[in-house]
N, C-alpha and C positions, 0 to 999 in steps of 0.2 A: 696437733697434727690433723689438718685436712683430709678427708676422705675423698677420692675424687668419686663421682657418681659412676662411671663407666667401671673401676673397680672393683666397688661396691654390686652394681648388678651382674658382674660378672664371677663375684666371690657367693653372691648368692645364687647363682645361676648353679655356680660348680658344688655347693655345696647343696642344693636341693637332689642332684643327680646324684652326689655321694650317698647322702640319705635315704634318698630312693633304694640303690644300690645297696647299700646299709639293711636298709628292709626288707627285700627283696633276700638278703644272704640270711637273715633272722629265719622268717619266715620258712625257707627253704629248708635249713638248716632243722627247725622246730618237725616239720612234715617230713625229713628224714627218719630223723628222735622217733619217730610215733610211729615211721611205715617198721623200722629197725625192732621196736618195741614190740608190734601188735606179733610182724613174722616170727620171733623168739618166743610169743607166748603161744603163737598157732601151731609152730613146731611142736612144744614140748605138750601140747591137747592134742596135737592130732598122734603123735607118738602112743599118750596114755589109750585114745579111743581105738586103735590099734591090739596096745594087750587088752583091752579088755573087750574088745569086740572077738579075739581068739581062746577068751576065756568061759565061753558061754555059748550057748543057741537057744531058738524057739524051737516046741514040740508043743503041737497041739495047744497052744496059744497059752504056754507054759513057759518059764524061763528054767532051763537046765545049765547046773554051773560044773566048769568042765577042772579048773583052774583056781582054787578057792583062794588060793597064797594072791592071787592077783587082787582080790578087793580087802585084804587084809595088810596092806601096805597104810602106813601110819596117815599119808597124806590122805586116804581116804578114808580112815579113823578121826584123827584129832584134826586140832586149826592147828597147823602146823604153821611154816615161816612162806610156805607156797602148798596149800592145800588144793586138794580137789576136790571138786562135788559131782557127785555121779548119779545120773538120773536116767533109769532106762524106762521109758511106756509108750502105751500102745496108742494111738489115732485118738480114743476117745479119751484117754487123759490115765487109762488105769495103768498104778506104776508094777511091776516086773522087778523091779531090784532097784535101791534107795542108800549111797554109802550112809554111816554109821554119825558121819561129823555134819549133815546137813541140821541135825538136830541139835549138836555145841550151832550151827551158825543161825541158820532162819530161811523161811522158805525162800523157793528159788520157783520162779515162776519157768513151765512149762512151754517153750516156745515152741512152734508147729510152723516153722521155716519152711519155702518152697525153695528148694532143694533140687538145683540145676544140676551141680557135680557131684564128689564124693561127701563135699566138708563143704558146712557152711559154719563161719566166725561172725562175729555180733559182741559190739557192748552194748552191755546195759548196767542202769544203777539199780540195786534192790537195796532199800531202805538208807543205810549210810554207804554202804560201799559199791565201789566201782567193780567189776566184772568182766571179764573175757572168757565170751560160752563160745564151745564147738558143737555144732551138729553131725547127727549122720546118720542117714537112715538103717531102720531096724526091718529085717527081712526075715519070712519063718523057712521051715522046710521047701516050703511048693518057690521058693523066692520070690515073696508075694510081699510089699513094702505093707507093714501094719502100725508102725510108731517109730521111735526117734532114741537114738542114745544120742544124751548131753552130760557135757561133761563143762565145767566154771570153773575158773582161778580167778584169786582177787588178784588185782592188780593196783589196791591202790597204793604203794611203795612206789610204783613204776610212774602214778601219775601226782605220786606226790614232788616226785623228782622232775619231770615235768613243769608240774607249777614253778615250781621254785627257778625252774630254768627261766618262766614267763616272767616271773616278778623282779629276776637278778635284770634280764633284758629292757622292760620297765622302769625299771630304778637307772638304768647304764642309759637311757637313749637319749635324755636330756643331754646329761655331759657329752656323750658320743657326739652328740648334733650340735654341739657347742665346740668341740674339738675339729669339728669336719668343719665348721663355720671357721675356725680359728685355719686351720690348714690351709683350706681353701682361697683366704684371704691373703696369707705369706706367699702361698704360692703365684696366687693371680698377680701381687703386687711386686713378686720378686720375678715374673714376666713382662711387667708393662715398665721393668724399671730402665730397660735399654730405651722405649721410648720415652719413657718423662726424661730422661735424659736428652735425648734427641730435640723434642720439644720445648726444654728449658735451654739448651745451648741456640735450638732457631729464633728464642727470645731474645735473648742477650744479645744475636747479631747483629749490628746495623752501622750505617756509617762509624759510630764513635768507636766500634769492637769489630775489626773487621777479622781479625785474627786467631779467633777460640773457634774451635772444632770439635766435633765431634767425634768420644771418644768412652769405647769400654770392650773389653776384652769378648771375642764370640768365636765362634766356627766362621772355616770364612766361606764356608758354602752356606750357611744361615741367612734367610734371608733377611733381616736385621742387618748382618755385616752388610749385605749388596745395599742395603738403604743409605747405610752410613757411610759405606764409602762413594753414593750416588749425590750425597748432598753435601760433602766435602768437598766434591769436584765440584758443586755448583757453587760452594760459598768461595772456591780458589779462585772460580771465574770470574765470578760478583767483585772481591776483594781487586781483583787487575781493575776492570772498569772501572769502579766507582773510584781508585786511586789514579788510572787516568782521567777521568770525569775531572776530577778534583784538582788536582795538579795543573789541568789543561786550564779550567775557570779561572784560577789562582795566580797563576801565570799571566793570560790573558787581563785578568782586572788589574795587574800591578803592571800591566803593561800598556793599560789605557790609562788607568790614571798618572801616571805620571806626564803623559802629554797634554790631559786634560787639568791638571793644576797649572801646568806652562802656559795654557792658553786664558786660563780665567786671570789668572796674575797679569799675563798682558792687555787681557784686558781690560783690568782694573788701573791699570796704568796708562791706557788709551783713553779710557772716560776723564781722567785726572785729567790728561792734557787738553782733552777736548770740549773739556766743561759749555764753552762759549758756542759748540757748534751744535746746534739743536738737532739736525738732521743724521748728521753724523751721532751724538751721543744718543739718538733714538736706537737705532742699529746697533752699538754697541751694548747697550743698556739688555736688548734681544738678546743678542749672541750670549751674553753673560749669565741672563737667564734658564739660555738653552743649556748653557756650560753648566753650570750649578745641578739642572736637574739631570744632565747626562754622570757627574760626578757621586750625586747621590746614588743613582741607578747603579754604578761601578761601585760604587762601595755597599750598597747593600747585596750584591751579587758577592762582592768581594766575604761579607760576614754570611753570607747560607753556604759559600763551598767551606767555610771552616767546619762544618756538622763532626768531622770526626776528632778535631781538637776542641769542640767549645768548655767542655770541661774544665782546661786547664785556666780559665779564665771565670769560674767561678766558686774561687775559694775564697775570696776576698768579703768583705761584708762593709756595706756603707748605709749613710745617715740616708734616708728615702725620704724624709720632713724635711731638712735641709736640703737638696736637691730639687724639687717640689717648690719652697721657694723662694729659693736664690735660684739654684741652673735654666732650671724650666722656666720660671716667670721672668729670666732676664731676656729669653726672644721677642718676648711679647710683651705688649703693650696691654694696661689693665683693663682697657675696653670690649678685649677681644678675650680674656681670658682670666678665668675666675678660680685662686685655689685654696682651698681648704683641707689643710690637714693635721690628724693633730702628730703633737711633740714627740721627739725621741722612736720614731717608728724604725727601725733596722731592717733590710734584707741581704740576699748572699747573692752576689753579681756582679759583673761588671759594669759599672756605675757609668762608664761613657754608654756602653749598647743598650742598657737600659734608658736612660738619655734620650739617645735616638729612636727607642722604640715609643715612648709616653709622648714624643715630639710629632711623631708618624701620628700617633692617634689624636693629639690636639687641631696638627692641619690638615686632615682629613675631617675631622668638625667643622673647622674652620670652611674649610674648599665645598662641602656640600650645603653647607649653611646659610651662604654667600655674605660668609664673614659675620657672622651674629657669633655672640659670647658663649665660648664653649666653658665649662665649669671640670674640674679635677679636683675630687674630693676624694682624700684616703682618710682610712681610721680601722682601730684595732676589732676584731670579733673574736673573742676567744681566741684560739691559737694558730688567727690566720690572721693578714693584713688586706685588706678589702679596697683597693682602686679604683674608682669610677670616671669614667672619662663622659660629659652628656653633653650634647647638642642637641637643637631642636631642628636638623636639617631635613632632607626626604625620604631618611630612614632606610632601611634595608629588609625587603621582600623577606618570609618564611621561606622560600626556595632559597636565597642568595645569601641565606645566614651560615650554610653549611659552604655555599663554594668563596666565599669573599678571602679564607685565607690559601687560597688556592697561589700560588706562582700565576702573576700575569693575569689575571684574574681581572672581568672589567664589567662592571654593571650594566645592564640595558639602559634605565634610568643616565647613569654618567653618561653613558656614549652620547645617547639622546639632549641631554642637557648640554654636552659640547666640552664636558669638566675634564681638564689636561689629567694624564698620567699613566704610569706603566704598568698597574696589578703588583706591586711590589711590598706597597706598604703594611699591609693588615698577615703578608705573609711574613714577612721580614720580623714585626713585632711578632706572633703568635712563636717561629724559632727563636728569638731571644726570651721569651718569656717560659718555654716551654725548657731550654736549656739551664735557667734557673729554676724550675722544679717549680713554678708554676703555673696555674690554669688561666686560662682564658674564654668568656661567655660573651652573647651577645642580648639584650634586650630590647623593647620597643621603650621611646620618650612618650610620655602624654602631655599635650594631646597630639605632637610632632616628633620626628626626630628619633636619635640613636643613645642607646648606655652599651657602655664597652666594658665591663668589668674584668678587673685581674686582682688573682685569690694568690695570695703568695704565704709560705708559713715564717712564722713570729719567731726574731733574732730577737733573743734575749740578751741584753749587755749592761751588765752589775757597772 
């Protein structure tokens, strides 16, 4: 399955913005965890620094206990499951009251915070563990600020829970980024599928399909539906035309040729009787010539308005070697035309309009040449069959290699040289050849002249 690029930058487009957004909610989410965490632990310190700032004062730079049941509470005895560490001293570091459990745990360093508000909170790590200290100034009788009650709870439980949130998040963003890439993808693709829809039915249309439209299920105020039904109405318009178009050409060539066969018969039967009148068969000889190229002209006008039926004309499959040289080499005479092919080559076509198209390209060698031996050499390549049509004529400009299969199409060089014709032929062959599902190139001859190459693929026949 092809990726298409515009899918692809738009599935990554959408999923860098998820992941962003992805991170963005982690993040958020983590810095909640922690503002949630610190305020529950601040609460329940600034609670404890409460009783126990009502459980004591200073006198004469003495600590007086008012309250003793207050520092006999287990968390400020033992390491309990959420202990507390209780540290009351003065400016210069000397402590006033010391709980019972800093000795089960390890010192607790002394912090001397400037102290905007009531309460100041702070982590710190002392040795292995993590910490959440409150401060709060210590005041004596005169209310004279002289040192600090601090009070610690470990928290490391709180940021082991934590990590672990970091590592599951870690371990989850590869997949997550791989899912949001995967989403991201369905989704874009299951949006852009009303237009690859769109897009592959504006392929399919053209003469031979005039009829398939575009077609899938939407809101009909979505602007998609207003697309789809904007280019149905165009392809309903297209289909009138090009069926008038058609019909109008089709009509008209089976309405000139058949007076134009009446008149070459006759006058093929005026030259008959006329044989002995020189002046007379000069004029006729004209006229008949004119006739023949106005009839070719009709009937190649006649096979380009069939574009939307040619199909049905190439299921068929004939000998391409035998045609080549019997059909083709019986117009011609050997001096003027040289072929070379080898045995049993196959392709799928209509074996008359093929015909006329390898005959188009021999006397347009011929015609530019002025009559020097044009060569037709086919032979097998792997699983294509390769045609060469070569003359050494005046060859075809770099500019005039892309418009030669143009309709009506007429060289500067031709016009200037004076070389009869209508622009028909190299288009005429390029639609026959193009309707058998083959290509057509142009080359330069050395050191003169034209190679016409047709690439057709390989009928295989047991």
């Amino acid at each position: 399955m092809k990726i298409s690029r515009r899918i692809l930058k738009n599935s990554l487009l959408a999923s860098f913005v998820m992941t962003l957004f992805y991170i963005v909610i982690v993040v958020f989410s983590l810095n909640v965890f922690i503002y949630f965490l610190n305020d529950t632990l601040d609460s329940r310190l600034k609670h404890e620094i409460e009783k126990v700032e009502n459980s004591f004062y200073i006198s004469n730079d003495s600590l007086v206990i008012t309250n003793n049941s207050e520092f006999q509470e287990s968390d400020f005895l033992y390491l309990t499951e959420s202990p507390f560490f209780l540290q009351i001293y003065n400016l210069s570091g000397r402590v006033y009251l010391q709980s019972r459990n800093i000795a089960l745990f390890h010192k607790i360093e002394q912090g001397k915070p400037n102290i905007n508000n009531s309460y100041f909170f702070t982590d710190e790590t002392s040795i292995d563990n993590r910490l959440r200290i409150a401060y709060k100034k210590l005041y004596n009788e005169k209310n004279e600020h002289i040192g600090f009650i601090q009070i610690a709870t470990i928290k490391d439980r709180f940021e082991e829970v934590l990590d672990n949130i970091i590592i599951v998040n870690s371990v989850v963003f590869i997949p997550a980024v791989i899912i949001i890439f995967i989403a991201s993808y369905w989704i874009t693709r299951k949006s852009f599928a009303p237009i690859k829809n769109i897009i592959s039915v504006a392929e399919n249309i053209s003469a031979k399909n005039l009829s398939e439209r575009i077609l899938f299920e939407s809101d009909p105020e979505d602007d998609l539906t207003k697309l789809k039904n904007t280019l149905n109405n165009l392809f309903d318009r297209l289909e009138n035309q090009i069926k008038q178009i058609s019909e109008f050409t089709d009509n008209a060539s089976h309405q000139l040729m058949s007076p134009l066969t009446a008149l070459n018969t006759e006058l093929e039967y005026q030259l008959s009787i006329h044989h002995n009148m020189d002046e007379t068969r000069d004029s006729f000889v004209e006229l008949k010539e004119i006739t023949e190229q106005m009839i070719h002209v009709v009937r190649s006008l006649l096979i380009l308005s069939r574009d939307h039926s040619m199909s049905a004309y190439n299921s068929s499959v004939f000998n391409l070697s035998q045609l080549l040289n019997k059909g083709l080499a019986d117009f011609y005479i050997e001096k003027v035309l040289e072929v070379d092919t080898e045995n049993n080559l196959y392709v799928r076509g209509n074996e008359d309009y093929f015909l006329m198209a390898i005959r188009n390209l021999v006397e347009n060698g011929l015609k530019y040449s002025n009559y020097q031996v044009v060569r037709v050499v086919a032979n097998r390549n792997k699983d294509n069959i390769i045609i060469k049509c070569i003359d050494s004529g005046i060859g075809i400009t770099e500019v005039e290699k892309n418009k030669v299969f143009e309709r009506f199409f007429r060289s500067k060089s031709a016009e200037q040289l004076g070389i009869k014709g209508y622009g028909l032929g190299l288009s005429l062959v390029k639609f026959i050849v193009s309707s058998m599902n083959g290509k057509i190139e142009i080359q330069d001859n050395s050191p003169n002249g034209t190679i016409i190459i047709l690439n057709f693929p390989v009928i295989e026949m047991e």
